[in-house]
C-alpha positions as CSV (number, residue, x, y, z in Angstrom):
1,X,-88.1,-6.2,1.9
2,X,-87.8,-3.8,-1.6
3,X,-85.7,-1.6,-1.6
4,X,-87.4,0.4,-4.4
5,X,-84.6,0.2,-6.6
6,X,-84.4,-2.2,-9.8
7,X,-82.3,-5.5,-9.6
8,X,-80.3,-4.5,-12.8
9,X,-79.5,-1.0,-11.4
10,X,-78.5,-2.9,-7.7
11,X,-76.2,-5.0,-10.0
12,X,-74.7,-2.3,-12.2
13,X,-74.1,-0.1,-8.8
14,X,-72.0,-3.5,-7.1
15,X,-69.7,-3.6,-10.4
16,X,-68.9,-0.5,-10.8
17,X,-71.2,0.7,-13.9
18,X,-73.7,3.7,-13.8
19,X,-77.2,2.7,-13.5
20,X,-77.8,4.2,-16.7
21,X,-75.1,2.2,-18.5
22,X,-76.9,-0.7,-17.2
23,X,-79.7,0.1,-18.3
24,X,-79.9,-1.0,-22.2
25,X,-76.6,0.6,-23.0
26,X,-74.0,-1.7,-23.9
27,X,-69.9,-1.5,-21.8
28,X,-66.8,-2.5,-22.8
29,X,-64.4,-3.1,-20.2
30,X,-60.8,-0.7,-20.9
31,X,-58.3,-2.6,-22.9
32,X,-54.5,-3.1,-21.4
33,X,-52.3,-1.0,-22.5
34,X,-49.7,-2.4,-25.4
35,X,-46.0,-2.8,-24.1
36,X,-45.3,0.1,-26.4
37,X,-47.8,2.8,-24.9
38,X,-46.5,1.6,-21.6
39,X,-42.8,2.1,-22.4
40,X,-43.9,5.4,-24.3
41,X,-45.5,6.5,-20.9
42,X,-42.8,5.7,-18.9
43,X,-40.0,8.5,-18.0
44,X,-36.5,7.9,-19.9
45,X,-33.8,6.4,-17.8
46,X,-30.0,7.5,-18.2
47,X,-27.2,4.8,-18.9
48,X,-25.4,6.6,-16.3
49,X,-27.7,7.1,-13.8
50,X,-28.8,4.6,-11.0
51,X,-32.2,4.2,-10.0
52,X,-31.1,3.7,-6.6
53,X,-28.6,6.1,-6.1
54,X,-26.8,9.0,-7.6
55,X,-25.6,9.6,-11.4
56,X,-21.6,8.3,-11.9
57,X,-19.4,8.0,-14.6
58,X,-19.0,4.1,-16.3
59,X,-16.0,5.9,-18.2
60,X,-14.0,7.1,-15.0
61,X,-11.3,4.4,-13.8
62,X,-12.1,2.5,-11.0
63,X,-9.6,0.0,-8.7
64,X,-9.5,-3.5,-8.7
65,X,-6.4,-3.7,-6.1
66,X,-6.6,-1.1,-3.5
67,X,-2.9,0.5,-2.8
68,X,-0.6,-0.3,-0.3
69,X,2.1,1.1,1.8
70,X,5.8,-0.4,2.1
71,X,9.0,1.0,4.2
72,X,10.5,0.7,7.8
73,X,7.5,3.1,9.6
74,X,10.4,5.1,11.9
75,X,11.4,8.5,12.0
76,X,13.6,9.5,9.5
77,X,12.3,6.9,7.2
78,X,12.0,6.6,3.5
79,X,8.3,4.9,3.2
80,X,6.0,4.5,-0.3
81,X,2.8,4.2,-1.7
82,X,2.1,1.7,-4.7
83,X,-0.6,2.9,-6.4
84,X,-2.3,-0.9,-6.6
85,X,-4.3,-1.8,-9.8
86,X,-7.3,0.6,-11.9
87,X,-9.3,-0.4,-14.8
88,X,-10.7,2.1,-17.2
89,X,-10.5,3.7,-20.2
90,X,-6.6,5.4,-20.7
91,X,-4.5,7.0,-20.3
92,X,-4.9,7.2,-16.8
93,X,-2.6,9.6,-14.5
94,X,-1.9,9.4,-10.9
95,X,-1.2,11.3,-8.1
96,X,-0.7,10.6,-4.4
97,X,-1.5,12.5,-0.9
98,X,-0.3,11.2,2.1
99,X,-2.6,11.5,5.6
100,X,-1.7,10.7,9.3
101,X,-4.4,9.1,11.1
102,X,-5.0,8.7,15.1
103,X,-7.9,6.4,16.6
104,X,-10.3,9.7,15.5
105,X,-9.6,10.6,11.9
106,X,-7.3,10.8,9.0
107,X,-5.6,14.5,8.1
108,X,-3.6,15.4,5.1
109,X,-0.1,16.1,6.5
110,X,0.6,18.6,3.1
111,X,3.2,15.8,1.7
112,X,2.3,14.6,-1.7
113,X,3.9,11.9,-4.7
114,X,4.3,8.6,-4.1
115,X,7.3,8.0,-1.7
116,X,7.8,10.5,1.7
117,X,10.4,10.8,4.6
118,X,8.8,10.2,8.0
119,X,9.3,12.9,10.4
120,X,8.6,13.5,14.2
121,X,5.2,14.5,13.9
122,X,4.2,11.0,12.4
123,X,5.6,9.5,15.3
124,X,2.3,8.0,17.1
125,X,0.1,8.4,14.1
126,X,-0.2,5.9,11.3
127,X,-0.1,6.7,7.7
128,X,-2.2,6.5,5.0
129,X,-1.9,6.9,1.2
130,X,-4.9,8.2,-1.0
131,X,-4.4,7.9,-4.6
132,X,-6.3,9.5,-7.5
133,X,-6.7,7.9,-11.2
134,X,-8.0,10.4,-13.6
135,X,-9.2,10.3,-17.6
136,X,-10.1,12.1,-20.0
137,X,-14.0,11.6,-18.5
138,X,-13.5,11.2,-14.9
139,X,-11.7,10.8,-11.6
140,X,-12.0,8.3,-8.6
141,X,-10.1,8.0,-5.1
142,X,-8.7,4.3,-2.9
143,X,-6.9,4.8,-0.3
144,X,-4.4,2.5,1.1
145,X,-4.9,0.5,4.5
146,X,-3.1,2.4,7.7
147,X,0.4,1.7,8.6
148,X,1.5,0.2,11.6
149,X,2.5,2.9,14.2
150,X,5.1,5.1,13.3
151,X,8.4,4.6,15.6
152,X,10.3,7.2,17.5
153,X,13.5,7.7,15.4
154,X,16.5,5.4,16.0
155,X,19.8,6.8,18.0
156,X,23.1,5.8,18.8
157,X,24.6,4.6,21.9
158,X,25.9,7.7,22.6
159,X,29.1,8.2,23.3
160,X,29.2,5.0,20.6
161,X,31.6,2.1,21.7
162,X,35.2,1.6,21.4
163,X,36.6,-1.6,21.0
164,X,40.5,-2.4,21.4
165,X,42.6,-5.2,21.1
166,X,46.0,-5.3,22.0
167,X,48.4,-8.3,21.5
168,X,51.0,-9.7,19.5
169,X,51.1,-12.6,16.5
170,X,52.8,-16.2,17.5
171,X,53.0,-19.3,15.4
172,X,49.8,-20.4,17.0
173,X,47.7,-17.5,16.3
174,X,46.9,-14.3,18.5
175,X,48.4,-13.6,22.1
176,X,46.2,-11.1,24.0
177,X,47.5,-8.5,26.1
178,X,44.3,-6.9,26.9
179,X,40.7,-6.8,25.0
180,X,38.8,-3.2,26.5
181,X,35.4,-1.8,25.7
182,X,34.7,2.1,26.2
183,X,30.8,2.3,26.0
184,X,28.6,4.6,28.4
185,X,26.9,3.5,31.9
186,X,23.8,1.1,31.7
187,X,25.5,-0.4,28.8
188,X,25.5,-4.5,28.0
189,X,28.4,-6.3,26.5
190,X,28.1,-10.1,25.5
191,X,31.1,-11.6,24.3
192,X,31.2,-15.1,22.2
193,X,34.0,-17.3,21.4
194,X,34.2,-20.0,19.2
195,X,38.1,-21.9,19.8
196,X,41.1,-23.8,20.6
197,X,41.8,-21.1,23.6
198,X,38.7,-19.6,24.4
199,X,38.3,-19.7,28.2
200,X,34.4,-19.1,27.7
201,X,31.8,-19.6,25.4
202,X,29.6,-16.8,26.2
203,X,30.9,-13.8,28.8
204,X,28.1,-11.2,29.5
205,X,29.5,-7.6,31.6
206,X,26.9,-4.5,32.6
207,X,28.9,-1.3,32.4
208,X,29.1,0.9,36.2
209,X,31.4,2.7,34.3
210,X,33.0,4.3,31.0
211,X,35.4,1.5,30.6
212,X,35.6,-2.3,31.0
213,X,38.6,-4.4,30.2
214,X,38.1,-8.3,29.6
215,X,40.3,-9.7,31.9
216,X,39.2,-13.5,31.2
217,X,41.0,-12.8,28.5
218,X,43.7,-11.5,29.3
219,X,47.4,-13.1,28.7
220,X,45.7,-15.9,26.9
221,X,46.6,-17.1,23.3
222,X,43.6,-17.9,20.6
223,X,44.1,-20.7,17.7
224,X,44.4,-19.7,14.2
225,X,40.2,-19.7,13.2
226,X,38.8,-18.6,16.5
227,X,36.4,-16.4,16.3
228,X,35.9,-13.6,18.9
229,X,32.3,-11.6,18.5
230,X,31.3,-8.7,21.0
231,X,27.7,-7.4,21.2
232,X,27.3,-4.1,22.8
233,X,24.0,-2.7,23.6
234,X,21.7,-0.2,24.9
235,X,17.3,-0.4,25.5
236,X,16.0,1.4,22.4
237,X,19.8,2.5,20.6
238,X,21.6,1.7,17.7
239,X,24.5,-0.8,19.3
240,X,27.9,-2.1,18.1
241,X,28.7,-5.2,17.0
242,X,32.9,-6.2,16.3
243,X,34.1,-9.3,15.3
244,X,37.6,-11.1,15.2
245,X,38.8,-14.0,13.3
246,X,42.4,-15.1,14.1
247,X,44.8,-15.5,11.2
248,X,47.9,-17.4,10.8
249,X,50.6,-15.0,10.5
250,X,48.8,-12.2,10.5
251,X,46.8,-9.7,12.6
252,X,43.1,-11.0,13.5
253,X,40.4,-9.8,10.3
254,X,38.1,-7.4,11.9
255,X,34.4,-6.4,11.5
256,X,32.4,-3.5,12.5
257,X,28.7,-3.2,12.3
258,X,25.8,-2.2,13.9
259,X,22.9,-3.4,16.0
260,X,19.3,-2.0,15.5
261,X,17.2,-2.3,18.5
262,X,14.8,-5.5,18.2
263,X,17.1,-7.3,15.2
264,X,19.5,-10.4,15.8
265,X,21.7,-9.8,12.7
266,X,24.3,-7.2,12.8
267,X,23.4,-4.2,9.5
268,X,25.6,-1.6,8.4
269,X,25.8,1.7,10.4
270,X,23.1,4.1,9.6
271,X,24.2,7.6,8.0
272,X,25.3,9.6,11.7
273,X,22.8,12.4,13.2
C-alpha cells in the first residue's frame, strides 16, 4: 500500500534526519567531544571536599588509637584519661571533658583535664573521656570507651577492730594469756596458724557481740617462727588484717593492714573518712 511519502524521506524520518537533509543535502554526524572540552565543561572539584559527603579538613589531626580510661572506678577515686595516639600536622594541643553515661546517653559532668576524683553522683553511671586535638587548621574529637560501673565508696568496719595479745616471753617462744578481738556485731574473724603449738590450723568466730576472746588459745605456748594471722571482716567494708610472728627472746613482730572488700591480699589502710 503507498503511503504517499518518498522512500528516502521514510528513511531520513527512522534515523533521525529532516526530510529535507535527506533530500540532496549532505550530514555529518556530531563529533565526540575531546577529553579537554569535556574536563573544561565539567564543574571544579575541591581537594577538600567529598563528593559524597561534606567538606573536612585533610590538615586537622585525626586519631589512630582511640583514648582510654585507667583507675580503680569507686567513689572517692583518682581515675585518668590517656589521650591515645593523633596524627596530623603539629603542634597539636589537647584538652579533656569528662561525661557520665547511663544505658540512655552520655552528659558532661562540668569536670575537665585529664585525671578526675570520682564522687557520689558517678556512682551507677559509667564514665567517659572525650578528648580534643587542635592545629593551627583544625580540630577533631575520640572519645574513650565507657568505664565499668562506678562503685559505691569504700568504708570501714566501723567501730574498726582491736586486736590484743597478752602473754609473756619463755625460752621456747610466746606464752599466751589471752588473744581478744573488739570488732562490731555481724562481724567475721578467721584465724590461721602456722606452728610447733598451734592447736588449729584455721579457727573461724561470727561476732553476737562487741568482744570475742580466743580461748583455744588460751594458756598455750607458740614455737619461735609460728605464725599467727587474724582476718577480720565485714560484707562491703574495709576489714583488718594483724599478723604475729614469734621471736626468740623477744616480743612476737606484728603487722597491721587492711582488707578491701573482694581482694585476698592484705593493702595498706586507706587515708580515714
Amino acid at each position: 500500500m503507498r503511503t504517499g511519502i518518498p522512500l528516502a524521506a521514510a528513511v531520513a524520518i527512522a534515523i533521525g534526519i529532516s526530510p529535507a537533509a535527506g533530500a540532496g543535502h549532505s550530514v555529518s554526524a556530531p563529533k565526540p567531544a575531546t577529553a579537554a572540552q569535556s574536563q573544561a565543561s565539567s564543574p571544579p572539584v575541591r581537594a577538600s571536599q567529598s563528593q559524597d559527603g561534606p567538606p573536612f579538613n585533610l590538615d586537622a589531626p585525626f586519631i589512630l588509637d582511640a583514648p582510654r580510661l585507667t583507675g580503680t572506678f569507686r567513689a572517692g577515686e583518682l581515675i585518668v584519661a590517656k589521650r591515645g595516639s593523633w596524627a596530623g600536622p603539629g603542634p597539636q594541643q589537647f584538652t579533656n571533658r569528662w561525661e557520665r553515661c547511663d544505658t540512655a546517653r552520655c552528659l558532661p559532668t562540668g569536670q575537665t583535664g585529664f585525671s578526675t576524683r570520682l564522687v557520689a553522683a558517678d556512682v551507677g553511671k559509667r564514665m567517659r573521656g572525650v578528648v580534643t586535638a587542635s592545629n593551627s587548621t583544625g580540630s577533631a574529637e575520640a572519645h574513650s570507651a565507657q568505664s565499668a560501673l562506678v562503685k559505691p565508696k569504700l568504708r570501714r568496719i566501723r567501730p574498726f577492730p582491736v586486736v590484743a595479745l597478752k602473754g609473756f616471753i619463755t625460752p621456747r617462744g610466746t606464752y599466751v594469756s589471752r588473744l581478744a578481738v573488739r570488732a562490731p556485731a555481724g562481724s567475721t574473724v578467721r584465724l590461721h596458724c602456722r606452728g610447733r603449738g598451734c592447736p588449729f590450723r584455721r579457727h573461724t568466730i561470727r561476732f553476737r557481740r562487741h568482744f570475742v576472746v580466743v580461748r583455744r588459745l588460751r594458756a598455750r605456748t607458740l614455737a619461735v617462727g609460728t605464725r599467727l594471722s587474724l582476718r577480720v571482716t565485714q560484707k562491703d567494708r574495709i576489714g583488718k588484717y594483724t599478723r604475729f610472728r614469734v621471736r626468740r627472746g623477744r616480743r612476737p613482730a606484728r603487722i597491721d593492714r587492711c582488707l578491701l572488700p573482694g581482694s585476698a591480699n592484705p593493702a595498706r589502710c586507706p587515708a580515714r573518712e
